[in-house]
PyMOL Python script that loads the backbone (N, CA, C, O; Angstrom):
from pymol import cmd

cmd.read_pdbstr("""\
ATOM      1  N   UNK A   1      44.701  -0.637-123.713  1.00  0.00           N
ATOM      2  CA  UNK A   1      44.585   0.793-123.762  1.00  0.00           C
ATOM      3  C   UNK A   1      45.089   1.347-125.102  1.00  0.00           C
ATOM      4  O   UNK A   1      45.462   2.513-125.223  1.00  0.00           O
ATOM      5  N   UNK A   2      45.080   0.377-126.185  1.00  0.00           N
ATOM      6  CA  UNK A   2      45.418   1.173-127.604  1.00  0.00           C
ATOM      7  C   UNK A   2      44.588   2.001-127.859  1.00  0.00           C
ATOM      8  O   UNK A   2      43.543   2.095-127.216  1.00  0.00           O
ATOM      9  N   UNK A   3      44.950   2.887-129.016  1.00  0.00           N
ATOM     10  CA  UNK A   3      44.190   3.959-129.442  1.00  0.00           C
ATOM     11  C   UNK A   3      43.734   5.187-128.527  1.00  0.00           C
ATOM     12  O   UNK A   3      42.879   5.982-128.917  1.00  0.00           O
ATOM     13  N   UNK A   4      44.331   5.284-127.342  1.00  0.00           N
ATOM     14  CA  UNK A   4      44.314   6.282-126.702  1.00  0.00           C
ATOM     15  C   UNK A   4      45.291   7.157-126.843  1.00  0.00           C
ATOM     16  O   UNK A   4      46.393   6.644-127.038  1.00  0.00           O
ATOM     17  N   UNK A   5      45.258   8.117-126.814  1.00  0.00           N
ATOM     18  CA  UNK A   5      46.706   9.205-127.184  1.00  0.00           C
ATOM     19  C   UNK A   5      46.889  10.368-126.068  1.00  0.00           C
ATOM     20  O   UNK A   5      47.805  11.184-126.175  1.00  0.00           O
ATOM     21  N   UNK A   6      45.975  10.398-125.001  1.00  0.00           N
ATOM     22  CA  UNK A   6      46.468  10.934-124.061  1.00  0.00           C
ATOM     23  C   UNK A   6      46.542   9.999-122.685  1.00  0.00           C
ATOM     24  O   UNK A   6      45.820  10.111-121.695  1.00  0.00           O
ATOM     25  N   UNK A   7      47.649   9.016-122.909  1.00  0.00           N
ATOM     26  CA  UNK A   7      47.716   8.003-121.662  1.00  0.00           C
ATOM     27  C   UNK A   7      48.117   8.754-120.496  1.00  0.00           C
ATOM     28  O   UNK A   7      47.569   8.534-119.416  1.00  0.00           O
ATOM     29  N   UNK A   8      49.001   9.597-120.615  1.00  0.00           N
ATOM     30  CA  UNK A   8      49.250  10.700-119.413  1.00  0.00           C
ATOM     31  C   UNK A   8      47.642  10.885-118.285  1.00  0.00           C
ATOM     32  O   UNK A   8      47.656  11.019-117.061  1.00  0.00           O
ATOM     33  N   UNK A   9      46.354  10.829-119.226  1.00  0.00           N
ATOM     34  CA  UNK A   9      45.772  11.060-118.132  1.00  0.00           C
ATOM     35  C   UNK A   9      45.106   9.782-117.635  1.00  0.00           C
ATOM     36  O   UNK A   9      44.214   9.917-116.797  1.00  0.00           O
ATOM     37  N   UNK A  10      45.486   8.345-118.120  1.00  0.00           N
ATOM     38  CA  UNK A  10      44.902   7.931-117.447  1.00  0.00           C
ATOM     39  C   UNK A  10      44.778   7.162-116.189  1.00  0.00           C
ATOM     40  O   UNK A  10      44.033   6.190-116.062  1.00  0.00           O
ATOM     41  N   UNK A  11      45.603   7.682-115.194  1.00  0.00           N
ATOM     42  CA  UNK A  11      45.192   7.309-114.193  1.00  0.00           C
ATOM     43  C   UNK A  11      44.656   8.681-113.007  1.00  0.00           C
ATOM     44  O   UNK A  11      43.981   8.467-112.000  1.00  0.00           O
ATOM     45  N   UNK A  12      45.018   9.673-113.328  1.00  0.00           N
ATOM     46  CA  UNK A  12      43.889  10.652-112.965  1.00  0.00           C
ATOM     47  C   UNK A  12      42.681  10.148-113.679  1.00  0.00           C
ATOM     48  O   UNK A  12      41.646  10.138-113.013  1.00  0.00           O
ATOM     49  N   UNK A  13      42.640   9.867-114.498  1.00  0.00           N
ATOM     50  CA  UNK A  13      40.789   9.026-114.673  1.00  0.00           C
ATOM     51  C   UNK A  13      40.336   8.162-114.295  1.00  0.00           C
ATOM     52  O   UNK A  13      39.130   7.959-114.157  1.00  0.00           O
ATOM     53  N   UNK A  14      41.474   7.263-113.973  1.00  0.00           N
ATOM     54  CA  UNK A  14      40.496   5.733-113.181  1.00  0.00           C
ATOM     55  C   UNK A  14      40.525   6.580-111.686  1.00  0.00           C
ATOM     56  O   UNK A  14      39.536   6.258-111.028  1.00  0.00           O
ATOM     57  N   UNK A  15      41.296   7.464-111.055  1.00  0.00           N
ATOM     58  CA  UNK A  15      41.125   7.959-109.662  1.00  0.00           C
ATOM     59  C   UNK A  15      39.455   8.796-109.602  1.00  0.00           C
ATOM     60  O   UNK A  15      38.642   8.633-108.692  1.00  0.00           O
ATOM     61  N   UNK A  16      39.311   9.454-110.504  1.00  0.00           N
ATOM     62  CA  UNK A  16      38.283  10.354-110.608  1.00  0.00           C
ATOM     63  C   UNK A  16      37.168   9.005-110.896  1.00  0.00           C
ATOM     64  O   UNK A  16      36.162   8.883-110.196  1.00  0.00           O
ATOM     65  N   UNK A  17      37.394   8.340-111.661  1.00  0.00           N
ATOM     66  CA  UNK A  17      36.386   6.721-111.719  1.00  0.00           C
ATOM     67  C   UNK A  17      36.205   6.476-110.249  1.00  0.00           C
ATOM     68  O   UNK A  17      35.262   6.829-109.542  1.00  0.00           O
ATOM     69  N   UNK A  18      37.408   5.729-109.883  1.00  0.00           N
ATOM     70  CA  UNK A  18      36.912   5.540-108.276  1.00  0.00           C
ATOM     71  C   UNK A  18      36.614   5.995-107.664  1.00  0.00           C
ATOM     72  O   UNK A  18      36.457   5.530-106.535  1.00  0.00           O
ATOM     73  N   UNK A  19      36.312   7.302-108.009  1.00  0.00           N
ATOM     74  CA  UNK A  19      35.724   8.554-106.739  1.00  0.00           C
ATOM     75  C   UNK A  19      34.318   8.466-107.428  1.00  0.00           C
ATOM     76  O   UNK A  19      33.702   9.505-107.191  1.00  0.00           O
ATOM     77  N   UNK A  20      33.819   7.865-107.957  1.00  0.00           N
ATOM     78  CA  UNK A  20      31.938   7.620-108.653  1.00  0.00           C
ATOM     79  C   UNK A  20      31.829   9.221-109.500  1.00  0.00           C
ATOM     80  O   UNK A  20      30.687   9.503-109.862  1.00  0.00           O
ATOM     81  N   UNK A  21      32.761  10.098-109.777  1.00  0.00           N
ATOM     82  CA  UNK A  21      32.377  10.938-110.744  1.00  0.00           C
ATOM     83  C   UNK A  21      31.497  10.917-112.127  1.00  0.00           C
ATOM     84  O   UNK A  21      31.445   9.925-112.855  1.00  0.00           O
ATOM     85  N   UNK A  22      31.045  11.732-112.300  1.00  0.00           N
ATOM     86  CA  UNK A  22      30.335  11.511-113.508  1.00  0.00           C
ATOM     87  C   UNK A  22      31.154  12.144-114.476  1.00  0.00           C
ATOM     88  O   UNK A  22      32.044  12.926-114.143  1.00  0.00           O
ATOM     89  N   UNK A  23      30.863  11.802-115.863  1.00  0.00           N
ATOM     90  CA  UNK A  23      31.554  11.719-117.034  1.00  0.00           C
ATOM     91  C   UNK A  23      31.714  12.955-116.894  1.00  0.00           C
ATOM     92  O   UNK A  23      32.898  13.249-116.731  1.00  0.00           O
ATOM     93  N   UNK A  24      30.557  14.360-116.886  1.00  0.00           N
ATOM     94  CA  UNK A  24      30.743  15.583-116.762  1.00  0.00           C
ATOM     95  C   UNK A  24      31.703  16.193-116.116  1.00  0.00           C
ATOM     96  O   UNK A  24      32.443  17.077-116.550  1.00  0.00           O
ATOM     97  N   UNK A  25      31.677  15.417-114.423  1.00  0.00           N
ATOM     98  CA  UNK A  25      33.006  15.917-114.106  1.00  0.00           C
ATOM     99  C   UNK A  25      33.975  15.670-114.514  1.00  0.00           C
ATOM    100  O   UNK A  25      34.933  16.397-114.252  1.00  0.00           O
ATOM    101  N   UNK A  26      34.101  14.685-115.221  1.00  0.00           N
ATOM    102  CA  UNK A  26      35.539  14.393-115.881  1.00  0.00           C
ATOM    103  C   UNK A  26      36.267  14.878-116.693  1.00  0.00           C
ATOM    104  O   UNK A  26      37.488  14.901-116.846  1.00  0.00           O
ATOM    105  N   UNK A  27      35.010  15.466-117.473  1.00  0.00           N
ATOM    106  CA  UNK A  27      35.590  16.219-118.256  1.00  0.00           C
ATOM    107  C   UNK A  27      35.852  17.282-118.101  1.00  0.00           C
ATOM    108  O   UNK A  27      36.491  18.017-118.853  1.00  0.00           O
ATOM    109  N   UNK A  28      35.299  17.557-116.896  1.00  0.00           N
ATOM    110  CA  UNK A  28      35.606  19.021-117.187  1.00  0.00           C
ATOM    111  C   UNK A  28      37.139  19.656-116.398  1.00  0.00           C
ATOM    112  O   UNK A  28      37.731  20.724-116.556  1.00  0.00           O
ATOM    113  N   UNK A  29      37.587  17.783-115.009  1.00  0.00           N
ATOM    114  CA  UNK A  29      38.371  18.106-114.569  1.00  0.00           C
ATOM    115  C   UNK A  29      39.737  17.816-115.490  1.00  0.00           C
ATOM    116  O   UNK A  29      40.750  18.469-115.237  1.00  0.00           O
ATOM    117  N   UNK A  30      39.743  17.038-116.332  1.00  0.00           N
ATOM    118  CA  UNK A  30      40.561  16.784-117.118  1.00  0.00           C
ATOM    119  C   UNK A  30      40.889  17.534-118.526  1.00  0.00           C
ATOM    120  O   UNK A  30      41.959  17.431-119.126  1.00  0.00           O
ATOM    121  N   UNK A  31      39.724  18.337-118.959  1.00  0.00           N
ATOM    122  CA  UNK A  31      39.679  18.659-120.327  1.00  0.00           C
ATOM    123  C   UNK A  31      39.865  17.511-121.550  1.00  0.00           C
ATOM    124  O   UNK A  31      40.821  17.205-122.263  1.00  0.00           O
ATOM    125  N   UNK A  32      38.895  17.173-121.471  1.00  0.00           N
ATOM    126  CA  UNK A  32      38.883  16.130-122.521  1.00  0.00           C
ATOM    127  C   UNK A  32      37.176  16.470-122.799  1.00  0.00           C
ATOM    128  O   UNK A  32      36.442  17.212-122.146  1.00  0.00           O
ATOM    129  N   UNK A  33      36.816  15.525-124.173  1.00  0.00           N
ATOM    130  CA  UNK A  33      35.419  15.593-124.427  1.00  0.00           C
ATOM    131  C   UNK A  33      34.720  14.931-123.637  1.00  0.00           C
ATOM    132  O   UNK A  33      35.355  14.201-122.876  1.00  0.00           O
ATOM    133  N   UNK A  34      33.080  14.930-123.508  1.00  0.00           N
ATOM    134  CA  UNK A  34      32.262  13.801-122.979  1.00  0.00           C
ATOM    135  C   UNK A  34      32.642  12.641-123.842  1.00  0.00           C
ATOM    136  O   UNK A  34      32.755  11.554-123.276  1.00  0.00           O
ATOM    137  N   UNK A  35      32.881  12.719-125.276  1.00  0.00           N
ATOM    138  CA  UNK A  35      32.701  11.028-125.563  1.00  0.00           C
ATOM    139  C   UNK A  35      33.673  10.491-125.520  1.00  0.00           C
ATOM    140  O   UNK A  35      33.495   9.340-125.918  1.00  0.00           O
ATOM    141  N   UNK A  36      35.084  10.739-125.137  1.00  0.00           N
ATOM    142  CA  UNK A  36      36.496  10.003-125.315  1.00  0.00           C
ATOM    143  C   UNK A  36      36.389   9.712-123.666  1.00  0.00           C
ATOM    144  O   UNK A  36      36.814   8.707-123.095  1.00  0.00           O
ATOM    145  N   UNK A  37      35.797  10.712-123.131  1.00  0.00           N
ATOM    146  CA  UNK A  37      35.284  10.287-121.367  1.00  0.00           C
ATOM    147  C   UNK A  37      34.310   8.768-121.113  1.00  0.00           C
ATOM    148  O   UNK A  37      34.474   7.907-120.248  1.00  0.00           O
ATOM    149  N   UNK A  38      33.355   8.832-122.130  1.00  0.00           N
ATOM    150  CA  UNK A  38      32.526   7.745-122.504  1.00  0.00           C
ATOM    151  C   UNK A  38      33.550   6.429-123.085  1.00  0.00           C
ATOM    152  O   UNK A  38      33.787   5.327-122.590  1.00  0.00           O
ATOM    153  N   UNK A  39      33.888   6.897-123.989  1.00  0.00           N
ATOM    154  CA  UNK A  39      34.321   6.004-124.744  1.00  0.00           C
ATOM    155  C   UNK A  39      35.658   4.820-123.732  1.00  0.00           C
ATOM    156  O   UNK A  39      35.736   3.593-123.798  1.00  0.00           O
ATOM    157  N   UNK A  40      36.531   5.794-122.882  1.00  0.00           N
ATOM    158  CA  UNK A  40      37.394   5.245-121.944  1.00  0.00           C
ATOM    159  C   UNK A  40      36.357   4.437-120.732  1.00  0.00           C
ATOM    160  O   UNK A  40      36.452   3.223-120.555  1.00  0.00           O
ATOM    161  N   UNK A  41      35.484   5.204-120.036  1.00  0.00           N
ATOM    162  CA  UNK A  41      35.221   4.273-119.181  1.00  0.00           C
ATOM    163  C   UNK A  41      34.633   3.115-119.508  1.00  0.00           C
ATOM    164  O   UNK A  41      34.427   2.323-118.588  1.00  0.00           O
ATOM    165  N   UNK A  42      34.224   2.743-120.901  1.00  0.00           N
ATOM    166  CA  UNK A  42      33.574   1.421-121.522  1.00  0.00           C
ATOM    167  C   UNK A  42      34.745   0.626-121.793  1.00  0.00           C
ATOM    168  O   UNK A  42      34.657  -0.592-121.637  1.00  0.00           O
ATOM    169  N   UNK A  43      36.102   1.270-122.272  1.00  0.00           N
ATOM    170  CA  UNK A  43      37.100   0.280-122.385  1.00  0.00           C
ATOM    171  C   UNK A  43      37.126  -0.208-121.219  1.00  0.00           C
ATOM    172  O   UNK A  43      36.586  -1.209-120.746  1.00  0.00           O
ATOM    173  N   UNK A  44      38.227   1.073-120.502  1.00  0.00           N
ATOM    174  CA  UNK A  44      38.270   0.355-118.781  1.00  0.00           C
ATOM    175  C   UNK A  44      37.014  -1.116-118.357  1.00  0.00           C
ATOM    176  O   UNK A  44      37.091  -2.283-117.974  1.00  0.00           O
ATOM    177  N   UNK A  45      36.227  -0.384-118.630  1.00  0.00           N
ATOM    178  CA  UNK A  45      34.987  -1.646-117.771  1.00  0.00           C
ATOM    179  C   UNK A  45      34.979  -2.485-118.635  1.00  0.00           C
ATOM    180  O   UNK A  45      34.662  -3.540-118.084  1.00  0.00           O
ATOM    181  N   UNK A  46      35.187  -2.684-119.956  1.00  0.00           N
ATOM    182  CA  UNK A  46      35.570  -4.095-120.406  1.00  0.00           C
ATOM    183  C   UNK A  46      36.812  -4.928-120.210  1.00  0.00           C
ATOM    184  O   UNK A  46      36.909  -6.148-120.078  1.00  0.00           O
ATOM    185  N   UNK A  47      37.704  -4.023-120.220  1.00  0.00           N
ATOM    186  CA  UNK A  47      39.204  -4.564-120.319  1.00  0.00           C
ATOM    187  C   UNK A  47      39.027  -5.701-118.672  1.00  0.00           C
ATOM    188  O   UNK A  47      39.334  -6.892-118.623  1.00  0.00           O
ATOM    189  N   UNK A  48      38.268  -4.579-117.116  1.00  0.00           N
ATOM    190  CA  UNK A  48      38.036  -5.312-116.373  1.00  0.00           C
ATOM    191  C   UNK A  48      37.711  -6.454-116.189  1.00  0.00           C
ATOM    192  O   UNK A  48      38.417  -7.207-115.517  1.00  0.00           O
ATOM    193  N   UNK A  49      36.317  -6.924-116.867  1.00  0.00           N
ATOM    194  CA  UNK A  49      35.500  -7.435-117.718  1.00  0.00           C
ATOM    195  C   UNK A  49      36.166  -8.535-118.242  1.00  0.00           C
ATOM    196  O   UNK A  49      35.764  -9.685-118.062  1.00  0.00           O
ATOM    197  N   UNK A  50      37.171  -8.250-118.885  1.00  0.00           N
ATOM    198  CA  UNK A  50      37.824  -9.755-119.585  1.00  0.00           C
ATOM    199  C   UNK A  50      39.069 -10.597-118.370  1.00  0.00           C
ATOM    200  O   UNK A  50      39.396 -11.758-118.126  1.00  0.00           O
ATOM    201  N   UNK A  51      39.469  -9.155-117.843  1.00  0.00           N
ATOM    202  CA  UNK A  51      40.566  -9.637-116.790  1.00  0.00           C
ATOM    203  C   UNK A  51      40.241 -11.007-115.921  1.00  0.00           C
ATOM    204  O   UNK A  51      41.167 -11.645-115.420  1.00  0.00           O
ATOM    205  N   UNK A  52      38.990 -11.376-115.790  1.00  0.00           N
ATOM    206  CA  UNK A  52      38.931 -12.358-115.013  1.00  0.00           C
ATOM    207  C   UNK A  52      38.416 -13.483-115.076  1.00  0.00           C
ATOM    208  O   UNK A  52      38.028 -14.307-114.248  1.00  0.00           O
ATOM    209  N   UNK A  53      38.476 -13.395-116.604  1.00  0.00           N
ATOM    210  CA  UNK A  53      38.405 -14.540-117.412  1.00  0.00           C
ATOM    211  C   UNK A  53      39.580 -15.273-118.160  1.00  0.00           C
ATOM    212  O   UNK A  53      40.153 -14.921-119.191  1.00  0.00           O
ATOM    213  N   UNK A  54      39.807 -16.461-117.321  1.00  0.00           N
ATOM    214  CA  UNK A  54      41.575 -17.177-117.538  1.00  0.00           C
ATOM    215  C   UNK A  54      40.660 -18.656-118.359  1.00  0.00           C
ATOM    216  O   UNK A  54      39.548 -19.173-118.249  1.00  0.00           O
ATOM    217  N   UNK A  55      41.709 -18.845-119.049  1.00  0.00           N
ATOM    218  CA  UNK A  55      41.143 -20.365-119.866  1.00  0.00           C
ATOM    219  C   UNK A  55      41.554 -20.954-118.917  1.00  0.00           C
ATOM    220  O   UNK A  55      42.527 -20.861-118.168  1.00  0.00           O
ATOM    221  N   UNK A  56      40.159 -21.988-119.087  1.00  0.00           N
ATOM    222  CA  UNK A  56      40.509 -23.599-117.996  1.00  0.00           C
ATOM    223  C   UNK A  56      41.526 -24.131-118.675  1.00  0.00           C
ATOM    224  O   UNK A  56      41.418 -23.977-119.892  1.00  0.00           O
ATOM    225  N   UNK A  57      42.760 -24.874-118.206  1.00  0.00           N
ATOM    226  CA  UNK A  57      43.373 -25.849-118.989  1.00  0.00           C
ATOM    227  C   UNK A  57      43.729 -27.207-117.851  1.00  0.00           C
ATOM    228  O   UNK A  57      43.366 -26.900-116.715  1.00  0.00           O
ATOM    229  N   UNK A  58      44.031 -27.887-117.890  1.00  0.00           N
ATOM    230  CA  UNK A  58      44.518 -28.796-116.634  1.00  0.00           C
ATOM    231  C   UNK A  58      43.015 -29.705-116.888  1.00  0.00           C
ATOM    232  O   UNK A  58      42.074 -29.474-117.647  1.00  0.00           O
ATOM    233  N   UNK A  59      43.213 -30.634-116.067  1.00  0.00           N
ATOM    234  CA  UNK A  59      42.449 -32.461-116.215  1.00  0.00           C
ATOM    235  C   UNK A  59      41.204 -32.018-115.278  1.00  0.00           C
ATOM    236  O   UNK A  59      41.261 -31.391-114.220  1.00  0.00           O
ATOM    237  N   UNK A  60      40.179 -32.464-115.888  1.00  0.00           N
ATOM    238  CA  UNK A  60      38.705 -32.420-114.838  1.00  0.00           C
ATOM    239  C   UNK A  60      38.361 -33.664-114.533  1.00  0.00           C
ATOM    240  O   UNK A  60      38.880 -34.557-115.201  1.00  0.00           O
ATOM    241  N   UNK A  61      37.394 -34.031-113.440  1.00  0.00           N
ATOM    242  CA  UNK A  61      36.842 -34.846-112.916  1.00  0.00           C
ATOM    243  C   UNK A  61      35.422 -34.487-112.950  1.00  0.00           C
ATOM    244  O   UNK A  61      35.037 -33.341-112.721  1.00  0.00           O
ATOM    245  N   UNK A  62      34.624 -35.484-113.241  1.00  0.00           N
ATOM    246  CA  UNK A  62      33.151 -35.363-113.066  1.00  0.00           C
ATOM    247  C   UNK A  62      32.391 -36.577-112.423  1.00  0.00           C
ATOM    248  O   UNK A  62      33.014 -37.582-112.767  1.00  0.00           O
ATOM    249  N   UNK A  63      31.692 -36.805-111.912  1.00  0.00           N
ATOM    250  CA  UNK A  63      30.678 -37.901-111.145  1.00  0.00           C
ATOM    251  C   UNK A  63      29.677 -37.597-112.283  1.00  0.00           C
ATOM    252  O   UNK A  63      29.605 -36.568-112.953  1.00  0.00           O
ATOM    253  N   UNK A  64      28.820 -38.861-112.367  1.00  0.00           N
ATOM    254  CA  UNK A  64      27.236 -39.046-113.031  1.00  0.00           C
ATOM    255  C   UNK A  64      26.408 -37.918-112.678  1.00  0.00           C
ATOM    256  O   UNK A  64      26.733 -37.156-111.768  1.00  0.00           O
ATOM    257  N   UNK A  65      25.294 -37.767-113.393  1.00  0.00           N
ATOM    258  CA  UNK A  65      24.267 -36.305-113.190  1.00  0.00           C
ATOM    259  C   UNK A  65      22.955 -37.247-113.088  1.00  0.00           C
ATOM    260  O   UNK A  65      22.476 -37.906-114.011  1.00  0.00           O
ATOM    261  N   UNK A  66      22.622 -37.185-112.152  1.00  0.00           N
ATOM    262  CA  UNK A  66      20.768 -37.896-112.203  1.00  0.00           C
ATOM    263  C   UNK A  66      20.135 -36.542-112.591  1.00  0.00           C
ATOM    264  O   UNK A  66      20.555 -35.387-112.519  1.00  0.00           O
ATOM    265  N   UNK A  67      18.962 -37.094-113.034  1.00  0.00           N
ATOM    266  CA  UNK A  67      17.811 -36.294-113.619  1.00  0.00           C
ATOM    267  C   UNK A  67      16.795 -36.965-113.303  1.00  0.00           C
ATOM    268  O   UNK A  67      16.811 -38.060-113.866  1.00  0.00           O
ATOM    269  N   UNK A  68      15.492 -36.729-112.344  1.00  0.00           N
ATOM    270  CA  UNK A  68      14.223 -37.198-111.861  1.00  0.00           C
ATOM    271  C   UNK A  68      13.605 -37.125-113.565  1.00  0.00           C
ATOM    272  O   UNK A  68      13.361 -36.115-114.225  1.00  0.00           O
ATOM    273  N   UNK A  69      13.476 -38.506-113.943  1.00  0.00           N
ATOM    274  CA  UNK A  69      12.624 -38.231-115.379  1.00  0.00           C
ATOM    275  C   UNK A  69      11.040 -39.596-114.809  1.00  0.00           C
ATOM    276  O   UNK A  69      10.951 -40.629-114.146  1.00  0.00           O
ATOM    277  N   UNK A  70      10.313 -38.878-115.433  1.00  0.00           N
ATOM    278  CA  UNK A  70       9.120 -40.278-115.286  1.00  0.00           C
ATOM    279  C   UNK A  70       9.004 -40.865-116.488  1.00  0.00           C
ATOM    280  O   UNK A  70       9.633 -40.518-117.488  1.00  0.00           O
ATOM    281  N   UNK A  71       8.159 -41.817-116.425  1.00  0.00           N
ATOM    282  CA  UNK A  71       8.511 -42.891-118.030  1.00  0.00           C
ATOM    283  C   UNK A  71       6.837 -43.142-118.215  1.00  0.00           C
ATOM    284  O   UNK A  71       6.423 -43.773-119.188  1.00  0.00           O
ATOM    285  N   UNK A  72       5.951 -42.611-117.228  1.00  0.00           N
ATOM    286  CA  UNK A  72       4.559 -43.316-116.731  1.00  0.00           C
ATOM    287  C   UNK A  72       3.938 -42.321-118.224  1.00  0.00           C
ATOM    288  O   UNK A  72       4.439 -41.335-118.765  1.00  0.00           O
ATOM    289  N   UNK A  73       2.611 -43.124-118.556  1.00  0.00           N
ATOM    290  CA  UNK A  73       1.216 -42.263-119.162  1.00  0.00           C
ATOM    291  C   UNK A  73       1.793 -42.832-120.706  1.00  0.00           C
ATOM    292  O   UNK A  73       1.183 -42.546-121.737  1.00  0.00           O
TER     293      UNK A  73
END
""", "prot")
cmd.dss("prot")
cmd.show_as("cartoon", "prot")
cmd.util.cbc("prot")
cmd.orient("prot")
């Protein structure tokens, strides 16, 4: 959430998010612009977005992979 400078509102915005508002209402319930309205819910939905992506680390196991190949003609 860097580069935001009014963090105060944001969780009245992810509430108004979870209520399926549109950007319009947002803005207009919050007073903020449409594009810092824009611009937050693209962070939010990325920041989500990355949240649930953890590096594999730890030992794998694999079995052989067949592949039906023909050899004929």
């Amino acid at each position: 959430m860097e580069n935001i400078h009014k963090k105060e509102l944001l969780r009245p915005y992810l509430e108004l998010m979870a209520q399926e508002k549109s950007l319009d209402e947002i803005k207009e319930t919050l007073g903020i612009n449409k594009k810092t309205a824009f611009d937050w819910r693209h962070k939010i939905l990325s920041g989500l977005e990355e949240s649930g992506k953890e590096k594999f680390t730890g030992i794998t196991e694999s079995d052989e992979t067949f592949f039906p190949q023909s050899e004929k003609g």
